[in-house]
KEBA-225675 format. One record per residue (C-alpha): residue number from 1; residue in one letter; x, y, z. Coordinates in Angstrom, 2 decimals. Example, Ala and Ser with C-alpha at 12.3 -4.5 7.8 and 13.67 -1.06 7.14 Angstrom:
# KEBA-225675
{node 1,a,{12.30,-4.50,7.80}},
{node 2,s,{13.67,-1.06,7.14}},
***
This chain:
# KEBA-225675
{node 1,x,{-36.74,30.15,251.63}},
{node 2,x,{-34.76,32.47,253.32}},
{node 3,x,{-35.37,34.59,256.45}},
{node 4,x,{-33.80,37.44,255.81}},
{node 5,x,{-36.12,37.31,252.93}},
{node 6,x,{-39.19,36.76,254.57}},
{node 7,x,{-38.30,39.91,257.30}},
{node 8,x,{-37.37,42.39,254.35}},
{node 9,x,{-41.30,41.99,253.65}},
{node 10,x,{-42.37,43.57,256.70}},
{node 11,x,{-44.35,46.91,255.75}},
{node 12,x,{-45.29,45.37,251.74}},
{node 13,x,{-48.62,44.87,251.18}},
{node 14,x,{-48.21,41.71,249.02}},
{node 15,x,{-45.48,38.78,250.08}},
{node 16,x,{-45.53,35.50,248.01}},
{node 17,x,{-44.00,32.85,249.91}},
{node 18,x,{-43.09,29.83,247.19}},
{node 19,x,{-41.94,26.22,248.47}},
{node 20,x,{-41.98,22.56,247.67}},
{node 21,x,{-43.47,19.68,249.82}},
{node 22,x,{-43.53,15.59,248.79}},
{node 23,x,{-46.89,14.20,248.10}},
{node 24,x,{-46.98,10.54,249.48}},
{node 25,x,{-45.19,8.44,245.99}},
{node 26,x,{-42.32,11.01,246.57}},
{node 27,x,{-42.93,13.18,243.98}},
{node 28,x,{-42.18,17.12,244.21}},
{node 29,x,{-45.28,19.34,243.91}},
{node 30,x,{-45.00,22.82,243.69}},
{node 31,x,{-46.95,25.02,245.99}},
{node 32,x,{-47.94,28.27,246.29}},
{node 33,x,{-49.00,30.47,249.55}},
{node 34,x,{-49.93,34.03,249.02}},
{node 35,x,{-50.42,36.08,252.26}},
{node 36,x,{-51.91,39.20,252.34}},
{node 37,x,{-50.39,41.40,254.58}},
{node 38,x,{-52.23,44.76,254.65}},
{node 39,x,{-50.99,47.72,256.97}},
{node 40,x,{-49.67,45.13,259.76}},
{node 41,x,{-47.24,46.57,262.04}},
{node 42,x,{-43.40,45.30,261.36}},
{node 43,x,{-43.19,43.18,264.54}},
{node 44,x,{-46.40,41.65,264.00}},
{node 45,x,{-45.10,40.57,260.26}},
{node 46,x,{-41.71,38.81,262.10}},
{node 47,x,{-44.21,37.05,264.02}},
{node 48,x,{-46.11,35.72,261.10}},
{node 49,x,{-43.10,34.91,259.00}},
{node 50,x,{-41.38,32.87,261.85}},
{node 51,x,{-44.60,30.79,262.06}},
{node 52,x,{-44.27,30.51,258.45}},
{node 53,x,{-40.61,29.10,258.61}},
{node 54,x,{-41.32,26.85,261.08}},
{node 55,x,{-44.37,25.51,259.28}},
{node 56,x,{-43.05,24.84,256.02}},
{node 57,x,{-39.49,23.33,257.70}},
{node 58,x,{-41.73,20.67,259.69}},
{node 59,x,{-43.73,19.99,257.08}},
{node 60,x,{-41.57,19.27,254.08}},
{node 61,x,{-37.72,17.55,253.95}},
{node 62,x,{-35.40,18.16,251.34}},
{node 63,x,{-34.91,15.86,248.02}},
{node 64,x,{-32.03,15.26,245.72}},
{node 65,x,{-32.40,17.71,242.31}},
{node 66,x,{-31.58,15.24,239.22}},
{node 67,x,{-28.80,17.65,238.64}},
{node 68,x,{-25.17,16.71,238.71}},
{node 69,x,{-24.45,16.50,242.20}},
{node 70,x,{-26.96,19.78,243.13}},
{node 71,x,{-28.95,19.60,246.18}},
{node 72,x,{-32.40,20.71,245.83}},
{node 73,x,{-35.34,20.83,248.47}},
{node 74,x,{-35.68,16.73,249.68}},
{node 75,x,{-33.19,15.52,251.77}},
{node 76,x,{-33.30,11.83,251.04}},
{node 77,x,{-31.02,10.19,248.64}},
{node 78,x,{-33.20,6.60,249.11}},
{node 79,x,{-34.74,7.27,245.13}},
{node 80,x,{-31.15,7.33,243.39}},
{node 81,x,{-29.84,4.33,246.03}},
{node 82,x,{-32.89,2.14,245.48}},
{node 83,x,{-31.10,2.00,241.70}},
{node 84,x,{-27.60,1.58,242.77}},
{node 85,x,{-27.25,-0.19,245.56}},
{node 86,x,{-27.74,-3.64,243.90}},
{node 87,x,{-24.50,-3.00,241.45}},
{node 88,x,{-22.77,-3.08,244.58}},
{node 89,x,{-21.30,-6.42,245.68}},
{node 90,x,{-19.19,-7.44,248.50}},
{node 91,x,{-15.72,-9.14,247.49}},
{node 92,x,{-14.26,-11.76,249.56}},
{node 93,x,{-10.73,-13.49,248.70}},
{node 94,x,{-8.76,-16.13,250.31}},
{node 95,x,{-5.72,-16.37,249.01}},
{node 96,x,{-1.77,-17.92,250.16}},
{node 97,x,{0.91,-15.52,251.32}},
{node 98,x,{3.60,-15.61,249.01}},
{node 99,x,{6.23,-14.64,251.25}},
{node 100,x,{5.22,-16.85,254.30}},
{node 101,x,{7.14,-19.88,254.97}},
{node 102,x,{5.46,-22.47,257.08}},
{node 103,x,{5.05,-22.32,260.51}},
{node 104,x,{5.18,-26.19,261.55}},
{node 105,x,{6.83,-29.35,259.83}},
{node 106,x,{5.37,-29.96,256.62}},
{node 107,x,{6.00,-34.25,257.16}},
{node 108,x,{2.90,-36.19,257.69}},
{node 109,x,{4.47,-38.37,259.96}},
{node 110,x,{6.67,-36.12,261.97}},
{node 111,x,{3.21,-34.07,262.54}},
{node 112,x,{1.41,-36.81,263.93}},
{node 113,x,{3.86,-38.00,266.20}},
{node 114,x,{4.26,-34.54,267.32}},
{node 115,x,{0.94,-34.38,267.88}},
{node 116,x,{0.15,-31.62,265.13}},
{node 117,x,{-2.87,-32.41,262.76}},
{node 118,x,{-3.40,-29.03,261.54}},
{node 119,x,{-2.55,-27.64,258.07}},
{node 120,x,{1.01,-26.27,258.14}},
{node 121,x,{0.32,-23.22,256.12}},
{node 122,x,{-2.45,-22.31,258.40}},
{node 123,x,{-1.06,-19.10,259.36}},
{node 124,x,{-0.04,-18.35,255.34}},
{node 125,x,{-3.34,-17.93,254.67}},
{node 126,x,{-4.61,-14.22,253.80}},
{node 127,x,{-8.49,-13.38,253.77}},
{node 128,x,{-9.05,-9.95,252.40}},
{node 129,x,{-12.79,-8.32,252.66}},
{node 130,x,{-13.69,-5.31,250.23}},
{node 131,x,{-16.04,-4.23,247.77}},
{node 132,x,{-16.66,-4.27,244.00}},
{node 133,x,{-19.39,-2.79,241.33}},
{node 134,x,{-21.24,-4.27,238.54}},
{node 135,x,{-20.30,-2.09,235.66}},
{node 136,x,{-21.52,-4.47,232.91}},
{node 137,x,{-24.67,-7.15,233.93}},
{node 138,x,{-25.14,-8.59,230.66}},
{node 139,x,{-21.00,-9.70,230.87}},
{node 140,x,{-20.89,-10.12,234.73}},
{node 141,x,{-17.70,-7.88,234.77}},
{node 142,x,{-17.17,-6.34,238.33}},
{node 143,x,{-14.17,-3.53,239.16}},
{node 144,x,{-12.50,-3.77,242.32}},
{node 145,x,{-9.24,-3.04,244.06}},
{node 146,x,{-6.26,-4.79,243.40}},
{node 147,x,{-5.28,-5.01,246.64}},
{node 148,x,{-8.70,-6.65,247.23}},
{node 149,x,{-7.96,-9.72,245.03}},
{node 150,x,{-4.13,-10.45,245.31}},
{node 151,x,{-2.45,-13.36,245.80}},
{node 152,x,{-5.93,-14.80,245.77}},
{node 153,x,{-6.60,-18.26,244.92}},
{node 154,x,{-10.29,-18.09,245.56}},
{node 155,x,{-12.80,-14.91,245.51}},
{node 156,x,{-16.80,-14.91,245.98}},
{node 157,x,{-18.53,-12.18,245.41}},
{node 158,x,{-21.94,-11.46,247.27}},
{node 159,x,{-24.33,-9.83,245.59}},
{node 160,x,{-26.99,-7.48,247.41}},
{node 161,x,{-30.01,-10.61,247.49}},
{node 162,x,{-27.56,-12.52,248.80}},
{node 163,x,{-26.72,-14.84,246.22}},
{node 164,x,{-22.77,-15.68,246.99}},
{node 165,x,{-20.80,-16.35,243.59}},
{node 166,x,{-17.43,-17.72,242.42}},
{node 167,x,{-15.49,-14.68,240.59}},
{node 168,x,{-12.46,-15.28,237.93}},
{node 169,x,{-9.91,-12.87,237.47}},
{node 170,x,{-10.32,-11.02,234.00}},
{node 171,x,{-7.28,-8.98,234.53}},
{node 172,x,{-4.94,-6.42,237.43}},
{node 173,x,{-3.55,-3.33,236.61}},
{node 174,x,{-1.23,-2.82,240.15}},
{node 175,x,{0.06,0.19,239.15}},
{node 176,x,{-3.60,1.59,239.02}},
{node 177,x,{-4.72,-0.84,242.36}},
{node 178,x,{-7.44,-1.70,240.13}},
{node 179,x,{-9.01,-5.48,238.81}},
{node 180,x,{-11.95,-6.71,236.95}},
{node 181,x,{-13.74,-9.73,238.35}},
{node 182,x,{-16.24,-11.91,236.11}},
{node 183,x,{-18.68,-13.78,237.35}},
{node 184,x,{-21.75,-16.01,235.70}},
{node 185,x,{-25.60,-14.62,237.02}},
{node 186,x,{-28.68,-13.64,235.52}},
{node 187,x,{-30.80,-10.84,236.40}},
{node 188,x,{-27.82,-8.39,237.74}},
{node 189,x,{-27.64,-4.72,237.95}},
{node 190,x,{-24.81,-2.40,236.90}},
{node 191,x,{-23.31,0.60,237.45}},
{node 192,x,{-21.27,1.49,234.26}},
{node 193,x,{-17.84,3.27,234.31}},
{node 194,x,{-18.22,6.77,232.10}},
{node 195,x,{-16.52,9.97,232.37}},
{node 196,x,{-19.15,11.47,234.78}},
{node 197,x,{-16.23,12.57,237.13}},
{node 198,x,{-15.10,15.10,234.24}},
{node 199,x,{-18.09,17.18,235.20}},
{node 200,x,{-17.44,16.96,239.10}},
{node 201,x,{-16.71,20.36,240.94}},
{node 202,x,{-15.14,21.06,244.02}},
{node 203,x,{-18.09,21.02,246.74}},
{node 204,x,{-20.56,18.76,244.86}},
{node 205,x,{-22.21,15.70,247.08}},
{node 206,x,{-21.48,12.47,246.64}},
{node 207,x,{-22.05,9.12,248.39}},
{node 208,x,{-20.03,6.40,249.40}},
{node 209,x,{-21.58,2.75,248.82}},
{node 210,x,{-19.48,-0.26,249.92}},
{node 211,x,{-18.79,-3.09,252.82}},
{node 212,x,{-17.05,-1.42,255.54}},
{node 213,x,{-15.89,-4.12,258.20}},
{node 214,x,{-17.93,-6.15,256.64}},
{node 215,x,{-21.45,-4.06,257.35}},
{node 216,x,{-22.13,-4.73,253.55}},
{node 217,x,{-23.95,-2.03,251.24}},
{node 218,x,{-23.28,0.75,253.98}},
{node 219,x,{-24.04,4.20,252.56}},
{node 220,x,{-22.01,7.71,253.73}},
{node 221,x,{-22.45,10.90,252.39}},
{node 222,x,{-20.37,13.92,252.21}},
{node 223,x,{-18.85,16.37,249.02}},
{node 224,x,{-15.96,16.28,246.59}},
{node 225,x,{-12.99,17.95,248.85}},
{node 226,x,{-10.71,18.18,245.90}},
{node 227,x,{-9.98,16.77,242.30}},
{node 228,x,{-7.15,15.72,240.79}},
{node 229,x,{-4.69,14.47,243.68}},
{node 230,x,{-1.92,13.22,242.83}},
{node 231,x,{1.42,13.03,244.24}},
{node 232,x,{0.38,10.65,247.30}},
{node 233,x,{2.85,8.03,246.78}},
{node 234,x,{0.07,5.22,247.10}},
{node 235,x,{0.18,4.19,243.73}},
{node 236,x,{2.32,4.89,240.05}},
{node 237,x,{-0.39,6.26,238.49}},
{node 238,x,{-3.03,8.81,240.77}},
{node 239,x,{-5.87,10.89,239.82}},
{node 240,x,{-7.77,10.57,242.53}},
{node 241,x,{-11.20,12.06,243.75}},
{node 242,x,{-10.94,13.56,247.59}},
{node 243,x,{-13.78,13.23,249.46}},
{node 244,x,{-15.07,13.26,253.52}},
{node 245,x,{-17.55,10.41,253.02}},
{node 246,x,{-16.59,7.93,254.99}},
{node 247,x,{-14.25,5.29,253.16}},
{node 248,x,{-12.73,2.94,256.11}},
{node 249,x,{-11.23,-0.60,255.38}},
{node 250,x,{-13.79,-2.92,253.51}},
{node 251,x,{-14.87,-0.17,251.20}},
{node 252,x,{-11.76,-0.36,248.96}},
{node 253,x,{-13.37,-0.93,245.33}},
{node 254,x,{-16.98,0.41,246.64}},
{node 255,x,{-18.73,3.24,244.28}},
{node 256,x,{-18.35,6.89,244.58}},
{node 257,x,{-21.70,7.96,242.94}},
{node 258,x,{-23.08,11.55,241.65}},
{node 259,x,{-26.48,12.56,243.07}},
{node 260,x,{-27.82,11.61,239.61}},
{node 261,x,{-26.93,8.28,240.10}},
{node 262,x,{-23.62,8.36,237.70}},
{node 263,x,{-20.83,6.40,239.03}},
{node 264,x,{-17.60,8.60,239.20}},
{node 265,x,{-15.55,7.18,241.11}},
{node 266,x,{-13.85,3.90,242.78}},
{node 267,x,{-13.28,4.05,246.59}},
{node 268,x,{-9.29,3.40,246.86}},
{node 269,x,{-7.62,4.80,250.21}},
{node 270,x,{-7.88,6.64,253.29}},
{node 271,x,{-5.66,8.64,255.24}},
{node 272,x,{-5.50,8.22,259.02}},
{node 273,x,{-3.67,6.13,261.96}},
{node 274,x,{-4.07,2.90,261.66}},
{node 275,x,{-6.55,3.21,258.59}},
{node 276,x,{-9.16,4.79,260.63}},
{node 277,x,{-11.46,7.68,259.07}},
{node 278,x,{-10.20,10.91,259.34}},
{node 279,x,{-12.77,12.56,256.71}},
{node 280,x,{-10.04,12.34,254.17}},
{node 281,x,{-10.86,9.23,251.60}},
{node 282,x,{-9.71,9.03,248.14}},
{node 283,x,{-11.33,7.20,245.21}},
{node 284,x,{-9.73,6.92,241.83}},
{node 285,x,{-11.12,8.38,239.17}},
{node 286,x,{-14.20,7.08,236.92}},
{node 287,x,{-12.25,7.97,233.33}},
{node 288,x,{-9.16,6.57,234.35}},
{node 289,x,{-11.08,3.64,235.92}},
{node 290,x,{-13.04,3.25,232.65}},
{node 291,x,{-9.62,3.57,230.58}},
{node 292,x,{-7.78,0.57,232.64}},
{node 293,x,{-10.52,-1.60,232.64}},
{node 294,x,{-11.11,-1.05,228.75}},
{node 295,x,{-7.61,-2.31,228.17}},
{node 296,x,{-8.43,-5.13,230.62}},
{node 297,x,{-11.70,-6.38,228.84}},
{node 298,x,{-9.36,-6.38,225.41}},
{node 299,x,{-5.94,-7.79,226.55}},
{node 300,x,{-6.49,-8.99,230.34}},
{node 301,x,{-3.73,-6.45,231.83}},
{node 302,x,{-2.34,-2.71,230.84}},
{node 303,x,{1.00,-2.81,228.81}},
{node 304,x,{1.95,0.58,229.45}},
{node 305,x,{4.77,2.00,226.50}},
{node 306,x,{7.05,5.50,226.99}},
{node 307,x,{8.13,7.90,224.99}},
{node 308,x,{11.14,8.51,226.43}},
{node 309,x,{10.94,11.90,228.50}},
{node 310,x,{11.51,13.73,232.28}},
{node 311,x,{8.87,16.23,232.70}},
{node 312,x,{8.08,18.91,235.15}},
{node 313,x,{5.90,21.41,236.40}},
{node 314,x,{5.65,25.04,235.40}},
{node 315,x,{3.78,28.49,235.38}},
{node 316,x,{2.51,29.40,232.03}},
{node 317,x,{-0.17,32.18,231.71}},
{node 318,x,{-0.60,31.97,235.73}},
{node 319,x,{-1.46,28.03,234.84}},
{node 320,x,{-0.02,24.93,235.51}},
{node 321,x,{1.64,23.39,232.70}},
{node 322,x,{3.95,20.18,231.91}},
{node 323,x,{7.63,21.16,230.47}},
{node 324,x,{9.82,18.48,229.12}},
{node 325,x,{12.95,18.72,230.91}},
{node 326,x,{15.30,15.90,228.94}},
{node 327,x,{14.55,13.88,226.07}},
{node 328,x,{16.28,10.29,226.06}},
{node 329,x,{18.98,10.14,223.20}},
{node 330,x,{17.24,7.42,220.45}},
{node 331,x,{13.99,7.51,222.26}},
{node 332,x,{10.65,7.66,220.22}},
{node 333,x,{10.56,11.04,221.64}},
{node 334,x,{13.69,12.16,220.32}},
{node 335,x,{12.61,10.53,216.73}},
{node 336,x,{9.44,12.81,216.86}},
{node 337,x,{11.03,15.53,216.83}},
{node 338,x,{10.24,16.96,220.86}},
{node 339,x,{12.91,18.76,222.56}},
{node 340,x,{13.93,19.64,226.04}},
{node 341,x,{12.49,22.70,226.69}},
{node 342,x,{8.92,22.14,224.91}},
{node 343,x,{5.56,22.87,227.36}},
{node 344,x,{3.17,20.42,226.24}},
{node 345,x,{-0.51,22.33,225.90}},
{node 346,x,{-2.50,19.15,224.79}},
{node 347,x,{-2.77,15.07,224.50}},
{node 348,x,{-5.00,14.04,221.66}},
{node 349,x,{-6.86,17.39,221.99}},
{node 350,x,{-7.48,17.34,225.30}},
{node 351,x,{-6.18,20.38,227.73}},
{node 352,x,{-2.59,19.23,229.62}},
{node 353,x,{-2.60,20.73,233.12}},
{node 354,x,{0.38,19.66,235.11}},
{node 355,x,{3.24,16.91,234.71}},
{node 356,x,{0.91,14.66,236.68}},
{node 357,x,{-1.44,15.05,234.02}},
{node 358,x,{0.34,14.03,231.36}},
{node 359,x,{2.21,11.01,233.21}},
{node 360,x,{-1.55,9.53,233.72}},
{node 361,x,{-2.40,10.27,229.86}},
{node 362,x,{0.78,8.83,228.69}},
{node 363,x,{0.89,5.40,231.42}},
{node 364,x,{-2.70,4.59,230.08}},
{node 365,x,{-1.53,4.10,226.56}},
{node 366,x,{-0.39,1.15,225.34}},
{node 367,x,{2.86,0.01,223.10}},
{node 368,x,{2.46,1.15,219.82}},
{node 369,x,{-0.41,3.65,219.91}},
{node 370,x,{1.24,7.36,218.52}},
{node 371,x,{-0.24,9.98,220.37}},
{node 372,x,{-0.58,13.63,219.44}},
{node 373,x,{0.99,16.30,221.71}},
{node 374,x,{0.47,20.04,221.12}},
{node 375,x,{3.92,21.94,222.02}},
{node 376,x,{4.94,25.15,222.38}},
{node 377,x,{8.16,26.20,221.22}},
{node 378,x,{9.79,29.68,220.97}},
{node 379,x,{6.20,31.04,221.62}},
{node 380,x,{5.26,29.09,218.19}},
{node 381,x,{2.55,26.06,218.75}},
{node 382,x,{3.85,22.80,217.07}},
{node 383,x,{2.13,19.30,216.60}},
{node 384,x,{4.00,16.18,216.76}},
{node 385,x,{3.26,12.78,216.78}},
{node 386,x,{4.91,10.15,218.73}},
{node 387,x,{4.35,6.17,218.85}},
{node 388,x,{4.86,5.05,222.47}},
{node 389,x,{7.81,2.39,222.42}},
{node 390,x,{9.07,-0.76,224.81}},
{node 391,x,{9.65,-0.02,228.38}},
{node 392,x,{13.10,-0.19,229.27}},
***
């Protein structure tokens, strides 16, 4: 409903006003209002359509559309959350310090004489608070942050009725800063990891769900800054989600979720002093989530291969493209056929924007698996294939 709208009536003899209101189980109705407005004088038709503005703004509040992250007229996001929130979990981990060396004598006897009866490694021990999400009830598998979990010799994972659970480690991917968890429990929920974030635009809403300072299943709000960041330096492989929802320490592994309820992202890192919230949050990516953890269901870790290549930006067609600046002498590249020089266009069909692009496509394949690249060369498009070899 718009105001402007309303005052470029003034002096038509007909003005249909059209808005939504909730009836009391939440659901939209449509209503319609037709006002008859003959030969009223243009101030007296301001008046009218203010106290129809005012009206309709105190009487209804705005809902979430089921659209992909669309806002409609309800305000509330409490329908889509009463269906997520219980795939959340919080994620505790206790864990030894690997690099701590103890901090009083270690002999029974010297201890006692000394006077000392408490446990020598006291100060070695780590406790780490985050968050996870159910993406699979049926297997109890739960994604979280690496970070979250290691070093740990002992995680529980609470569940939103409470229930407080032993987890075992499935498998880690550091390079990613992403784990699964498993844990043994009937009637769970789940949020499961899909390529949602592939429809994600610039400006859509999204929520943050997660255990901030421990204030478990805390919900923020805000919009998808940017996609695509990489670059950060916070971990080897980054295609992250920006957001301003609030992400502060104890969300790390918490779900980024669509206002249709899709997960599409995992809630990773935040930029600020002294990890406080600056609006700047970054969650890593659904599909690359989904891709790590699919390699961590089959072989409990990510054995990333190479090819054997330096790439680089550059500008082709006013768009970013990746450009292979040296190929390895008796690298699988150099077998393939590629070439310094060649722009790669695709990876197994799909669209290569960047060198950060393809350095993500190419760490989340494994030894052995040939990819296909589309190349150009001397303005010719080529196709080669190349089987991803042994890191060095």
């Amino acid at each position: 409903l718009s105001v402007r709208a309303m005052l470029n009536t003034c002096g038509r003899k007909d003005t249909k006003v059209v808005f939504l209101f909730p009836s009391y189980d939440s659901k939209l109705i449509l209503g319609e209002c037709t006002f008859i407005m003959q030969q009223l004088p243009c101030r007296f038709c301001i008046y009218v359509s203010s106290l129809i503005i005012i009206s309709i703004l105190s009487a209804c509040s705005i809902t979430i559309s089921p659209g992909f992250g669309k806002p409609s007229m309800h305000t509330s996001t409490a329908p889509m959350l009463r269906k997520v929130l219980p795939a959340v979990v919080n994620v505790f981990s206790e864990g030894r310090n690997v690099n701590c060396t103890a901090v009083l004598p270690n002999n029974p006897i010297l201890r006692k004489q000394l006077g000392l009866d408490k446990n020598p490694y006291e100060k070695c021990l780590e406790q780490s608070q985050g968050s996870g999400v159910i993406i699979d009830a049926k297997k109890g598998y739960i994604v979280t942050n690496y970070h979250n979990i290691e070093n740990a010799e002992r995680t529980i994972v609470t569940l939103k009725d409470r229930r407080q659970i032993l987890a075992t480690i499935v498998g880690v991917d550091p390079e990613t800063d992403l784990a699964l968890l498993k844990i043994e429990a009937d009637h769970l929920s789940e949020l499961p990891l899909t390529n949602a974030d592939k429809k994600l635009e610039t400006g859509d809403f999204l929520v943050a769900i997660g255990s901030p300072f421990g204030l478990d299943h805390s919900v923020s709000f805000g919009i998808v800054s940017a996609l695509g960041r990489s670059g950060l330096g916070l971990e080897g492989y980054e295609d992250f989600i920006q957001t301003d929802a609030s992400i502060n320490i104890g969300n790390s592994g918490g779900a980024i979720v669509a206002m249709n309820g899709k997960l599409v992202g995992i809630s990773s890192a935040i930029v600020g002093a002294n990890n406080s919230n600056t609006g700047i949050g970054f969650a890593i990516s659904g599909s690359m989530a989904k891709a790590v953890v699919e390699q961590l269901v089959k072989y409990g870790e990510v054995k990333r291969g190479q090819i054997g290549i330096m790439i680089d930006d550059v500008m082709l067609n006013n768009k970013l493209r990746a450009i292979i600046s040296l190929v390895l002498p008796n690298s699988p590249a150099e077998k393939a056929g590629l070439k310094t020089g060649d722009i790669v266009l695709s990876y197994n069909g799909e669209a290569i924007y960047g060198s950060n692009k393809l350095h993500n496509a190419l760490g989340l394949a494994r030894v052995g698996d040939t990819v296909r690249l589309k190349v150009l060369r001397n303005n010719k498009q080529l196709i080669i294939h190349v089987t991803l070899g042994i890191r060095a």
